[in-house]
RODO-2510 file (C-alpha; in nm, 4 decimals, decimal comma):
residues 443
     n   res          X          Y          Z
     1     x     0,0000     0,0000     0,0000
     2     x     0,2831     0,2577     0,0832
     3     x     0,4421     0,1946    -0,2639
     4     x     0,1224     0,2361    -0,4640
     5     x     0,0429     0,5245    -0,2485
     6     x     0,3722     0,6871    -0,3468
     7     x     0,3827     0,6046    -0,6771
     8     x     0,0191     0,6916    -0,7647
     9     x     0,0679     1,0492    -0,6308
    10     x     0,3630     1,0912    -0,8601
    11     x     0,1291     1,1112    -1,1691
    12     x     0,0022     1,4644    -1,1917
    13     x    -0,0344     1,6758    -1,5359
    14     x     0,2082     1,9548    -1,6537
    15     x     0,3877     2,0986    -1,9105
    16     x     0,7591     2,2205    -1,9100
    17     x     1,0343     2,2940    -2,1620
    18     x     1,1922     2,0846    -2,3880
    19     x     1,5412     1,9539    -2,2840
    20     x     1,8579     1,7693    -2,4379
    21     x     1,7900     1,4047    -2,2972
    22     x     2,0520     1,2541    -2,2433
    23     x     2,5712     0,6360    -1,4274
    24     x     2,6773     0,4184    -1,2068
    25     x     2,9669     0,2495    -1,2862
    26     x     3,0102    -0,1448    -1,2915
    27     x     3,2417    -0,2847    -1,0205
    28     x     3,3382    -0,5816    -0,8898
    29     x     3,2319    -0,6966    -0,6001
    30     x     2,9603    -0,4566    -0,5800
    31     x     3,1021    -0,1319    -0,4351
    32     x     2,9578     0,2417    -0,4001
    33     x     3,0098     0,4431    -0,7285
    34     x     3,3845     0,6012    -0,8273
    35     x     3,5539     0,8332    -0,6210
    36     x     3,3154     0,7077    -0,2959
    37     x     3,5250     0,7475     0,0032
    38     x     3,5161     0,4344     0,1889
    39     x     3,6460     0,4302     0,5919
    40     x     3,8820     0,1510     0,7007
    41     x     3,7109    -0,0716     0,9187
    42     x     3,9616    -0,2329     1,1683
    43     x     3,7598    -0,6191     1,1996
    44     x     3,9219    -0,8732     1,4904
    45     x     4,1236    -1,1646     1,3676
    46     x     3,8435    -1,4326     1,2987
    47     x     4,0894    -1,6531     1,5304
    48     x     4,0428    -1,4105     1,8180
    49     x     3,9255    -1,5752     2,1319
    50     x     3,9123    -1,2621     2,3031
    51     x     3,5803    -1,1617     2,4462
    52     x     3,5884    -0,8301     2,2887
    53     x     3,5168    -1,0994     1,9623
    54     x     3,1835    -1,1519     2,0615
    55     x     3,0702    -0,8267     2,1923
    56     x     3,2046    -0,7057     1,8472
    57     x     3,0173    -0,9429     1,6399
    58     x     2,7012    -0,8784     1,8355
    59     x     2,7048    -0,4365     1,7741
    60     x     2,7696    -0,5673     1,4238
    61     x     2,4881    -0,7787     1,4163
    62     x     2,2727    -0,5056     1,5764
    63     x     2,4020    -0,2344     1,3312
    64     x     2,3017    -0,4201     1,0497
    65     x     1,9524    -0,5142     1,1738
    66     x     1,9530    -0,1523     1,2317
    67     x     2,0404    -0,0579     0,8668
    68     x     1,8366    -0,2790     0,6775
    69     x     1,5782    -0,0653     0,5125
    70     x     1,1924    -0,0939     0,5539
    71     x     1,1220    -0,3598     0,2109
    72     x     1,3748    -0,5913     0,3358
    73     x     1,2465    -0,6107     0,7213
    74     x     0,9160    -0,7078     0,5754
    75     x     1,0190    -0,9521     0,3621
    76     x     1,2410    -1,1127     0,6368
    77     x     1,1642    -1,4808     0,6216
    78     x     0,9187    -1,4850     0,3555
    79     x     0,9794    -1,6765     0,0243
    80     x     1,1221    -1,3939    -0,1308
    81     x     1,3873    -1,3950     0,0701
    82     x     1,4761    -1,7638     0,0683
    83     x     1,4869    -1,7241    -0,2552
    84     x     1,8039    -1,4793    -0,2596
    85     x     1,5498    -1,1978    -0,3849
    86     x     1,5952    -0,8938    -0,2298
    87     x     1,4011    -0,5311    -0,2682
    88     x     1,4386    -0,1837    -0,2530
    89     x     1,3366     0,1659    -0,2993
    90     x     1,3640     0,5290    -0,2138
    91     x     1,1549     0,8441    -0,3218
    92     x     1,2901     1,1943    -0,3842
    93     x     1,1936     1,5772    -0,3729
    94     x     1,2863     1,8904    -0,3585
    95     x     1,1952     2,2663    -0,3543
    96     x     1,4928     2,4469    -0,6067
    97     x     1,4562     2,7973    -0,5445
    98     x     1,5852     2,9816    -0,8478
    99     x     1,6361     3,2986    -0,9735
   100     x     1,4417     3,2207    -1,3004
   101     x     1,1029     3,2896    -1,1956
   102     x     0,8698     3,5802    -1,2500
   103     x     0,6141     3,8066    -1,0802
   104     x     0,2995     3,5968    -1,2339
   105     x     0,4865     3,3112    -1,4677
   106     x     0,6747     3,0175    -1,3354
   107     x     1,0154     2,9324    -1,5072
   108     x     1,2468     2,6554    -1,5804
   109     x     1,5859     2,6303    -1,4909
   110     x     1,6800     2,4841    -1,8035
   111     x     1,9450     2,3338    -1,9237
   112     x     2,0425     2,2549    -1,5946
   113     x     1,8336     1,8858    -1,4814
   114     x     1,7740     1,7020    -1,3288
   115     x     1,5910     1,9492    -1,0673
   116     x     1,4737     2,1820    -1,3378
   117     x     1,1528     2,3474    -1,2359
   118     x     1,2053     2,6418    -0,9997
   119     x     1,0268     2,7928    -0,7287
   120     x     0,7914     2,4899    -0,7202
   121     x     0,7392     2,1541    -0,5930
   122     x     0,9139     1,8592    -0,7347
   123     x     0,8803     1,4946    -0,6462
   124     x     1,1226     1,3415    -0,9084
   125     x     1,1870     1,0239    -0,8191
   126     x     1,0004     0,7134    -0,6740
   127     x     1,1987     0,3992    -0,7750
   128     x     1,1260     0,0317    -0,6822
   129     x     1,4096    -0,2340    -0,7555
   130     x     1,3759    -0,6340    -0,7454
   131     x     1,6941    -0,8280    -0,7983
   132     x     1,8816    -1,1018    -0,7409
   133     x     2,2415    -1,0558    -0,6352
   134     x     2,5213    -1,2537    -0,6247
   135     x     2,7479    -1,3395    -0,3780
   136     x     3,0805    -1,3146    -0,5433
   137     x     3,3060    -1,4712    -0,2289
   138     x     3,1399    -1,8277    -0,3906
   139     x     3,3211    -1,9583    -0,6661
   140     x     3,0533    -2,0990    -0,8794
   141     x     2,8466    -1,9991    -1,1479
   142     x     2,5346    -1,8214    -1,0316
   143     x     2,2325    -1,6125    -1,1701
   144     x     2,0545    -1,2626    -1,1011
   145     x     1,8818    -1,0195    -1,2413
   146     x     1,7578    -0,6474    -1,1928
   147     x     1,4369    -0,4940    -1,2624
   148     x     1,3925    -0,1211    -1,1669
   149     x     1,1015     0,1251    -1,2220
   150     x     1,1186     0,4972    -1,1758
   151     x     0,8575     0,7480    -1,2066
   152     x     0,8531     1,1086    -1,1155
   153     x     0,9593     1,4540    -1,3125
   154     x     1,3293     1,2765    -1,3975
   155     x     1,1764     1,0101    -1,6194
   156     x     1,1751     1,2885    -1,9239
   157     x     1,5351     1,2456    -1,9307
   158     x     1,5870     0,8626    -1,8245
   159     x     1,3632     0,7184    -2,0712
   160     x     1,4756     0,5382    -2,3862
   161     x     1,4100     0,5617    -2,7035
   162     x     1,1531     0,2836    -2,8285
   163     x     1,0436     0,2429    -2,4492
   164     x     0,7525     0,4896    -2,3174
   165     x     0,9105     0,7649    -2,5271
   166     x     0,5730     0,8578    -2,6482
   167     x     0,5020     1,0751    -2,3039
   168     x     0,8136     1,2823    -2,4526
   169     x     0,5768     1,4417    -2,6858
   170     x     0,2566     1,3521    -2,5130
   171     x     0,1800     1,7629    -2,3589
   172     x     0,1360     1,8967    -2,7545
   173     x     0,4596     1,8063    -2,8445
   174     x     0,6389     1,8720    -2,5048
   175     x     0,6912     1,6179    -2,2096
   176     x     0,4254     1,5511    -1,9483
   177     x     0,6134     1,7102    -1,6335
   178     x     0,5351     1,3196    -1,4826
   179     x     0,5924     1,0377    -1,6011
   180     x     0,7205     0,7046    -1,5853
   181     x     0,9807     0,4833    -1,6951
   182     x     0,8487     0,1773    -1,6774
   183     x     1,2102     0,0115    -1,6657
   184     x     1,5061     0,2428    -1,5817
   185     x     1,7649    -0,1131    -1,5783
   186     x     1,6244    -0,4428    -1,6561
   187     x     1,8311    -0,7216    -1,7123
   188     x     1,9744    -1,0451    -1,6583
   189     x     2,3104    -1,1526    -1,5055
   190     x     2,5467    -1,4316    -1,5038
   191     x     2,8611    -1,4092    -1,2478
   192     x     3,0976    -1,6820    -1,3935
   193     x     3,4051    -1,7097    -1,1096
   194     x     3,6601    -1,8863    -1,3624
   195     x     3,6924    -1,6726    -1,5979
   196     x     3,9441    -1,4010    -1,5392
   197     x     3,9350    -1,3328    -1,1507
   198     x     3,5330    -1,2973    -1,2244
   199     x     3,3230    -1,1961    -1,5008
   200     x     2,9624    -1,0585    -1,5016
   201     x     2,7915    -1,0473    -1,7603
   202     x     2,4580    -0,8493    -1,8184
   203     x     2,2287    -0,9075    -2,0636
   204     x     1,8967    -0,6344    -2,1563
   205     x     1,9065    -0,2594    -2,0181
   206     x     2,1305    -0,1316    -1,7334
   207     x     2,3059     0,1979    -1,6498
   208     x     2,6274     0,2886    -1,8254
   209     x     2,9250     0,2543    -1,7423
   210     x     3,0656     0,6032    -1,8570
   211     x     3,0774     0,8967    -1,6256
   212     x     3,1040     0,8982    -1,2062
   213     x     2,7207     1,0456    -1,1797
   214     x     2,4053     0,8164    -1,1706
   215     x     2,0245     0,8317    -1,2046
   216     x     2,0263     0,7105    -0,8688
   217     x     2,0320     1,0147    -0,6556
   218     x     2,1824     0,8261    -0,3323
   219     x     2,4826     0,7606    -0,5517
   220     x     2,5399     1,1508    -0,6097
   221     x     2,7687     1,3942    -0,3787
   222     x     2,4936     1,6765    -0,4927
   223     x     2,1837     1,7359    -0,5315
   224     x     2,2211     1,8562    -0,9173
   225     x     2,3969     1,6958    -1,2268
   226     x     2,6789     1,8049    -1,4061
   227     x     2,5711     1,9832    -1,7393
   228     x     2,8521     1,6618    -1,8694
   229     x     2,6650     1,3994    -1,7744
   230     x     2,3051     1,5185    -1,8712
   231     x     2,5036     1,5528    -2,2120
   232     x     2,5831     1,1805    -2,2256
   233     x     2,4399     0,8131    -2,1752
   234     x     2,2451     0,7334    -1,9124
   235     x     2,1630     0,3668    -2,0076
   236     x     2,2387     0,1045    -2,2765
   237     x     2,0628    -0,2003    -2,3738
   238     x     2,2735    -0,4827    -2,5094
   239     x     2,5354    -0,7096    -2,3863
   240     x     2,7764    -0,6114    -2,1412
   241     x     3,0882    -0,8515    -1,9634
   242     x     3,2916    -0,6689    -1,6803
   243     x     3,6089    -0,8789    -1,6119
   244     x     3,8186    -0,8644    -1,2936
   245     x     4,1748    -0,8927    -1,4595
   246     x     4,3378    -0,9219    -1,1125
   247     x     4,3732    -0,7144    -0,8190
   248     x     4,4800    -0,3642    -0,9951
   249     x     4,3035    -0,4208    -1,3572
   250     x     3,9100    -0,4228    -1,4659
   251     x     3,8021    -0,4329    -1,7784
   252     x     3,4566    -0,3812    -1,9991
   253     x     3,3622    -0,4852    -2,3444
   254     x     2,9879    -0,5125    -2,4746
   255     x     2,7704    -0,4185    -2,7536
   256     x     2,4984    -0,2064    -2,7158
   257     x     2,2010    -0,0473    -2,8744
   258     x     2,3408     0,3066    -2,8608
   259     x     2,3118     0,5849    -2,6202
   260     x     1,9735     0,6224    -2,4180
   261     x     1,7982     0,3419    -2,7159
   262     x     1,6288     0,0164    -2,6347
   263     x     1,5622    -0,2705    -2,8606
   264     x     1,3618    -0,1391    -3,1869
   265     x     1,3807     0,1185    -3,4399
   266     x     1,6083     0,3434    -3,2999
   267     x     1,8963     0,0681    -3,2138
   268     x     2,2147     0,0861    -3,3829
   269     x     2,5170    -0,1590    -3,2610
   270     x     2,8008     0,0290    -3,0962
   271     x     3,0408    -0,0985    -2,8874
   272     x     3,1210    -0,0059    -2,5000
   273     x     3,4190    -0,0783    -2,3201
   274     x     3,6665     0,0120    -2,0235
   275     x     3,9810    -0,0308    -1,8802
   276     x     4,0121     0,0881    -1,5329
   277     x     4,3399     0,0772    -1,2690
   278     x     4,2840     0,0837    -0,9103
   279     x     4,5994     0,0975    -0,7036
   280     x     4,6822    -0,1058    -0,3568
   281     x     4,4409     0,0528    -0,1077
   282     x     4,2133     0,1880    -0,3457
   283     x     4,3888     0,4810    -0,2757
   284     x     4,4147     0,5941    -0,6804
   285     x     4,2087     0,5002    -0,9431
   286     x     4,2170     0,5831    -1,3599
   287     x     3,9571     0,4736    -1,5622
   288     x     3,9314     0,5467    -1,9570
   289     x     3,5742     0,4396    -2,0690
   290     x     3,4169     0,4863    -2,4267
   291     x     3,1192     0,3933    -2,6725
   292     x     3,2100     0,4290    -3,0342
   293     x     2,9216     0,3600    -3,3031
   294     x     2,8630     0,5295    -3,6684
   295     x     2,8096     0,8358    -3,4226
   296     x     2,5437     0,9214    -3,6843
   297     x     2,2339     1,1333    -3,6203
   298     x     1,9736     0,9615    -3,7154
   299     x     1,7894     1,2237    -3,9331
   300     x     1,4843     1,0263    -3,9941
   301     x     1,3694     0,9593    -3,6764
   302     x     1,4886     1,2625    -3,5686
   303     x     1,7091     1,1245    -3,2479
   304     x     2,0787     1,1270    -3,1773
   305     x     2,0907     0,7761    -3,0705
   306     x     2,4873     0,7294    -3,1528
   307     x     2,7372     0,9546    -3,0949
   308     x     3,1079     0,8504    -2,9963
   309     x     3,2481     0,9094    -2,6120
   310     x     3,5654     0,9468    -2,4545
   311     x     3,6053     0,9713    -2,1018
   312     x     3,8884     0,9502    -1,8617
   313     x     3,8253     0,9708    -1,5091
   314     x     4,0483     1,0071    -1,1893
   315     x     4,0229     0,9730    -0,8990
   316     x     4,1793     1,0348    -0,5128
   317     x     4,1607     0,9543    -0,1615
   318     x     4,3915     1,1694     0,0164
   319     x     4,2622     0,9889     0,3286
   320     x     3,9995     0,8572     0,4808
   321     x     3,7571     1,1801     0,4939
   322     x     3,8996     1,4033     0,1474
   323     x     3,8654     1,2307    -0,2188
   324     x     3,9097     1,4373    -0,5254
   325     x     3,7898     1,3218    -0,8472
   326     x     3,8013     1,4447    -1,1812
   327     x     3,5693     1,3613    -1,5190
   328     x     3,6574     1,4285    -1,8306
   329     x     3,4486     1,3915    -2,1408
   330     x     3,4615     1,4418    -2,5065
   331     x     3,1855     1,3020    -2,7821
   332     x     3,0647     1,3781    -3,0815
   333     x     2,8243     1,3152    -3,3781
   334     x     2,7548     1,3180    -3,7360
   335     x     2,5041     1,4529    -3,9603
   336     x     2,3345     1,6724    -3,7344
   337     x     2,0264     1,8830    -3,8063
   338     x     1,8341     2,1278    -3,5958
   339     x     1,8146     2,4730    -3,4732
   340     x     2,0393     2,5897    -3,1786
   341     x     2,0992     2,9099    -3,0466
   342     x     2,4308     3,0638    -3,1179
   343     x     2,6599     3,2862    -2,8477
   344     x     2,5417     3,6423    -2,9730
   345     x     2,1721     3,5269    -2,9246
   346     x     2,0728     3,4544    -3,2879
   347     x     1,8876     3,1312    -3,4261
   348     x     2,1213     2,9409    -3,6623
   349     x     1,9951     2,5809    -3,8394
   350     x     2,2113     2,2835    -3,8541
   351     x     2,2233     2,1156    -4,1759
   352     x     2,3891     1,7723    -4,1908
   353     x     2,6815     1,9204    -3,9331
   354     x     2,9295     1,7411    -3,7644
   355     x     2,9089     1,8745    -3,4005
   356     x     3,1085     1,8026    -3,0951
   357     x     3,0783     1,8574    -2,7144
   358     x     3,3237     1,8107    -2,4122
   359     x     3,3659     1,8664    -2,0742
   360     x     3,5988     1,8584    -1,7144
   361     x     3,4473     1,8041    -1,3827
   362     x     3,5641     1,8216    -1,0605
   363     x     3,4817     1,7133    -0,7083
   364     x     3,6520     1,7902    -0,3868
   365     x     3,4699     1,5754    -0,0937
   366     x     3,5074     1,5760     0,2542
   367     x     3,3055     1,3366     0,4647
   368     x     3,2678     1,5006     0,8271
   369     x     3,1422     1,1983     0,9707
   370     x     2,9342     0,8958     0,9578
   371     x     2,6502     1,0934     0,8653
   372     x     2,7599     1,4621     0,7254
   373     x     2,9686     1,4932     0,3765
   374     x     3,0295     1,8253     0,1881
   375     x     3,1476     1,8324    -0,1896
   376     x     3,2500     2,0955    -0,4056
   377     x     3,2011     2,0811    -0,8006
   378     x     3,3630     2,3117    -1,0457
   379     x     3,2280     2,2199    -1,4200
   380     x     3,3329     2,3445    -1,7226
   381     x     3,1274     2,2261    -2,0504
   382     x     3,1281     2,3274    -2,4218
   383     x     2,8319     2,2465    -2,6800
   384     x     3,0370     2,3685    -2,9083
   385     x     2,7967     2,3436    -3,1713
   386     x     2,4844     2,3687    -2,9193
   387     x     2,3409     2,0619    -3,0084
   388     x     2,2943     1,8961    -2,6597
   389     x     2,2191     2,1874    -2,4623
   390     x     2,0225     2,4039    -2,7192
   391     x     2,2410     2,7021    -2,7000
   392     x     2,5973     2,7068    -2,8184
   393     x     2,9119     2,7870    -2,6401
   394     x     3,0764     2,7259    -2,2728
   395     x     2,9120     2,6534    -1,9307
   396     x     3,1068     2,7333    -1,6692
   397     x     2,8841     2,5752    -1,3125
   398     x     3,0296     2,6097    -0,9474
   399     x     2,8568     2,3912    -0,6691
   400     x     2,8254     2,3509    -0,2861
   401     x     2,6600     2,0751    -0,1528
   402     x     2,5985     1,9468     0,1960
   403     x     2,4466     1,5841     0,2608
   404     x     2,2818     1,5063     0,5761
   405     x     2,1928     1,1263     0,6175
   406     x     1,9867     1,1793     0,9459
   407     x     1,9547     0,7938     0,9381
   408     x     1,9964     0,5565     0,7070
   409     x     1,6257     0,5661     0,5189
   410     x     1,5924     0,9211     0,5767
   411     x     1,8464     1,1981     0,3745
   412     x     1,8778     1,5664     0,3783
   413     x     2,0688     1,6937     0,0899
   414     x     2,1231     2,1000    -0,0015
   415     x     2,3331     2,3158    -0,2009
   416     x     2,4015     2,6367    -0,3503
   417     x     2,5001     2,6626    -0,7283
   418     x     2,6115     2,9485    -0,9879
   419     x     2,5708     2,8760    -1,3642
   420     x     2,6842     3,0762    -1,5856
   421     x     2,6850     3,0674    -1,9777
   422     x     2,8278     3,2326    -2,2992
   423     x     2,4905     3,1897    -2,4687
   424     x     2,1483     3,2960    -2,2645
   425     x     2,0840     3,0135    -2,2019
   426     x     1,8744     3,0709    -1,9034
   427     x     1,5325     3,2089    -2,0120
   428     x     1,7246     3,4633    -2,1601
   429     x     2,0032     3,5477    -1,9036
   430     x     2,3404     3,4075    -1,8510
   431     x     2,3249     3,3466    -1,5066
   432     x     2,1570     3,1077    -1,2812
   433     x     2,1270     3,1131    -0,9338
   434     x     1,9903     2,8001    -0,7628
   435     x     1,9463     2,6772    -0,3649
   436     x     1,7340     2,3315    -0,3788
   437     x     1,6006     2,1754    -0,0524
   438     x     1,6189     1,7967    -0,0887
   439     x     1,5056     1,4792     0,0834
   440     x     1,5498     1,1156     0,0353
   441     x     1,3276     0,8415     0,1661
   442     x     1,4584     0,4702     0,1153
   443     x     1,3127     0,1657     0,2298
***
């Protein structure tokens, strides 16, 4: 009932702007997304017999009891569970307060997304995920899968081409501010021990592996996206085999059905792969990830559904509390056409154009504590030809965010951020002022 309830109240007419549509990187084991600063935890020696043994086990029994989110406690016991299924959730919304707003007219704050109505209410995401994980300490072949569900004002920029893209255009040719996506990842996955020092494989639609952002918000350091990464995949649908080379050395290779495209009309073959270095400690990591195709636009449908990326991403853990991490990204695409906006303000139409697009991110985090983190972004972003933003020229976007996870189903999240582009991009200015108030609910 509390899942229907929350989903049910996420479907509410509206009408906004149109916007470029378009992260979590695969790892394994499973592990929290790049550049995640992880603290040392200093276990007892399972041959111990020290009675501090037991009292430790026991607070670790207690914090994980503690921990495990609302789906999970219950489903504890039930069939679902003894059958290695597990579930979970969260819902997300915010208030952005933005300079973009007038005395009697609401405004956007696009191109910046995912939080890109101002001065109103937003409840953008309420996901529900089913899977079956695996437990990678066995070595023998095992099964999963993941099916995951999002609705909310974010599902005008998750969803794929050939999959409930029709609510794109749905509002006379705009987006319906809600929506859903009926399935954000859904796939099946084989974990094969033997080969290499572990292989998954993944088979259907799951998140990319380029870029250290996500759709998931509880993977973010901020509340916002980088302008880079709402430039770039979110998902692909094909085939996808992450290999654990050894200790230091992961690698990805897979054929997909181009950037943001499921199975269907759309779909063109490209290929997506990775190489990424992780030194002892985790204390440095490089990671050069990419998705090369015919990079064509495809003219009759009217979608840019392959385009070529390049991305090389870093990343730092000066210790256990500061991590710096930068992104950098550079695609392009062929045989454009459309009308962007150029830097002086004037309308110019594309007409079988190359164009290209690139961009450097970078974090600074400090985690405070168990619960309290702090991350500064500085982004700078060219559409050089103004094909993924709408305007043309460089974004320059500097970002404060705070995260507050009060407990571990309930997160505050704030920041304060400063756009600022060549073009007016923002309803006609070149700045943009936002301050969104944010909240998480898992369970």
């Amino acid at each position: 009932m509390v899942i229907s309830w929350l989903m049910s109240g996420l479907m509410v007419a509206g009408q906004a702007g149109t916007a470029p549509k378009p992260v979590s990187p695969v790892v394994i084991p499973d592990a929290p997304a790049p550049g995640s600063i992880i603290p040392v935890r200093q276990d007892i020696p399972p041959n111990t017999t020290s009675p501090f043994k037991e009292k430790e086990e026991a607070i670790e029994m207690e914090e994980e009891k503690e921990n495990t989110l609302f789906l999970m406690r219950i489903l504890e016991g039930s069939a679902f569970e003894k059958a290695g299924l597990s579930a979970r959730g969260y819902t997300e919304a915010n208030y952005t307060i933005s300079n973009q707003t007038g005395q009697t007219v609401r405004k956007n704050n696009l191109p910046q997304a995912m939080n890109y109505m101002g001065n109103q209410f937003m409840m953008e995401q309420t996901s529900l995920t089913v899977e079956k994980l695996f437990d990678y300490e066995k070595k023998e072949f095992q099964w999963g899968f993941n099916l995951t569900a999002l609705a909310g004002t974010d599902y005008r920029f998750t969803a794929s081409n050939n999959l409930a893209a029709g609510q794109l255009t749905a509002n006379g040719g705009l987006p319906n501010t809600y929506g859903i996506d009926p399935m954000t990842q859904g796939y099946l996955a084989a974990w094969m021990p033997n080969l290499g020092d572990g292989t998954e494989l993944k088979v259907g639609k799951f998140w990319t592996t380029i870029f250290n952002e996500s759709i998931d918000p509880t993977l973010n350091r901020t509340v916002s996206r980088a302008i880079t990464f709402m430039s770039n995949p979110f998902t692909n649908s094909g085939a996808l085999a992450t290999t654990k080379l050894n200790d230091r050395w992961t690698m990805n290779n897979g054929i997909v059905a181009g950037a943001d495209t499921f199975f269907g009309a759309a779909a063109e073959g490209n290929y997506l792969g990775g190489l990424k270095y992780e030194t002892e400690g985790a204390t440095d990591s490089i990671a050069f990830n990419t998705m090369l195709g015919s990079a064509s636009y495809n003219q009759g449908l009217k979608v840019l559904n392959s385009y070529d990326v390049f991305e090389i991403l870093y990343s730092h853990n000066f210790n256990d509390n500061w991590n710096y991490t930068l992104d950098t990204m550079y695609s392009f695409a062929n045989n454009f056409e459309g009308t962007v906006t150029n830097r002086d303000g004037s309308v110019f139409v594309l007409n079988n154009e190359w164009a290209n697009w690139y961009g450097f991110v970078n974090y600074l985090t400090y985690k405070i504590n168990d619960k309290w983190s702090t991350t500064t972004r500085v982004e700078f972003f060219d559409d050089v030809k103004g094909v993924r933003t709408g305007y043309e020229g460089l974004y320059s976007t500097f970002t404060q965010g705070v995260t507050w996870q009060f407990r571990p189903g309930l997160w505050f999240r704030t920041e304060l951020r400063y756009d600022y582009a060549q073009a007016r991009a923002y309803q006609g200015n070149h700045g943009l002022f936002t301050l969104p108030l944010d909240v998480i609910i898992r369970y």
